[in-house]
C-alpha positions as CSV (number, residue, x, y, z in Angstrom):
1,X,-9.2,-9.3,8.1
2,X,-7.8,-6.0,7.7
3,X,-9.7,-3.0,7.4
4,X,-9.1,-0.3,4.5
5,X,-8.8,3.3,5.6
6,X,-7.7,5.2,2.7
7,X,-7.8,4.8,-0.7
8,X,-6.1,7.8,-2.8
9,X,-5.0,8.4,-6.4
10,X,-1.8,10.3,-6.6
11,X,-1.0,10.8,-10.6
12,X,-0.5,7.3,-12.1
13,X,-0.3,5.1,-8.9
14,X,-3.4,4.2,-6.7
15,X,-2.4,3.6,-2.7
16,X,-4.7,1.8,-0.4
17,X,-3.6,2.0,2.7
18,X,-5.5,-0.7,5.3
19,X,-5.3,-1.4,9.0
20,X,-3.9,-5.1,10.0
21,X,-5.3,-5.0,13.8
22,X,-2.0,-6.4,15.0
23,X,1.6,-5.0,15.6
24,X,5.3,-6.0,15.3
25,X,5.1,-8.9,17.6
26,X,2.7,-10.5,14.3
27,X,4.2,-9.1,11.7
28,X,7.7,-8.0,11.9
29,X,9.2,-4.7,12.0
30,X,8.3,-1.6,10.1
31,X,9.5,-2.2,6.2
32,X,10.8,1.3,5.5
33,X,12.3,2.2,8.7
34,X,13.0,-1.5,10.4
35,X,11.8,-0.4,13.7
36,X,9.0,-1.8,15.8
37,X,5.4,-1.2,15.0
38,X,2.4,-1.1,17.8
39,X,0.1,-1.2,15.0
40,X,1.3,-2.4,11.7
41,X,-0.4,-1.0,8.1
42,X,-0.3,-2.5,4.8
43,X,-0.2,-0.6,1.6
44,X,-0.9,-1.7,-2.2
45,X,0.4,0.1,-4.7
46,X,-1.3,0.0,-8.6
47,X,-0.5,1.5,-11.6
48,X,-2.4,3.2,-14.4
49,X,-2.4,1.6,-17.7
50,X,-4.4,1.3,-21.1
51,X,-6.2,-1.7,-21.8
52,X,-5.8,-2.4,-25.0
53,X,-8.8,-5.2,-25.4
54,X,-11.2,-3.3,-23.2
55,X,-9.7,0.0,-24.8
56,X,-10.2,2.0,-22.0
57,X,-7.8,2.8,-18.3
58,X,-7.3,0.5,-15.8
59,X,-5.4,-0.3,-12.7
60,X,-2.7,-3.4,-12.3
61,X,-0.4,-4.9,-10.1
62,X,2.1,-5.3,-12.6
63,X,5.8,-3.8,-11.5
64,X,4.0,-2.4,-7.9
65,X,4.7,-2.6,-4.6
66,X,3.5,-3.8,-1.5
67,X,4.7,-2.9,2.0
68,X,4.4,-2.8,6.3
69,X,4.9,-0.4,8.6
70,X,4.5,2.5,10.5
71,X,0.9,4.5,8.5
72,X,3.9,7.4,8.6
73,X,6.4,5.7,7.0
74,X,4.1,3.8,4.0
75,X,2.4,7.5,3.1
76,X,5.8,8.8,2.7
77,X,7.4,6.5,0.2
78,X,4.3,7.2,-2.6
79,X,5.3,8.6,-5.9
């Protein structure tokens, strides 16, 4: 189970950033910079839209990213 760290808002987009408890040897390199990882991250990206039916903001998935890597690496690629 991994274990969130940081949740931030950064304009539109909505990161949270979690600790896997296991490195490169589980889970592969690092996504952004392909090298290995002693402990490996996992960040959600989500978007900002308006919901039409609840008429109000709210956060999706939709046309986001997910990545691994370094905790360097995945705070560097946010928008």
């Amino acid at each position: 189970m991994s274990e969130v760290i940081e949740e931030v808002i950064k304009g539109d987009y909505k990161y949270k950033l979690s600790r896997t408890g296991y490195g490169s040897d589980r889970y592969g390199v690092c996504d952004i910079c392909g090298k290995w990882a002693d402990s490996v991250y996992i960040q959600s990206e989500m978007k900002k839209y308006w919901n039409p039916i609840d008429r109000r903001w709210s956060w999706t998935y939709e046309g986001c990213e997910t990545h691994m890597g370094h905790k360097e690496c995945l705070i560097k690629i946010r928008r």
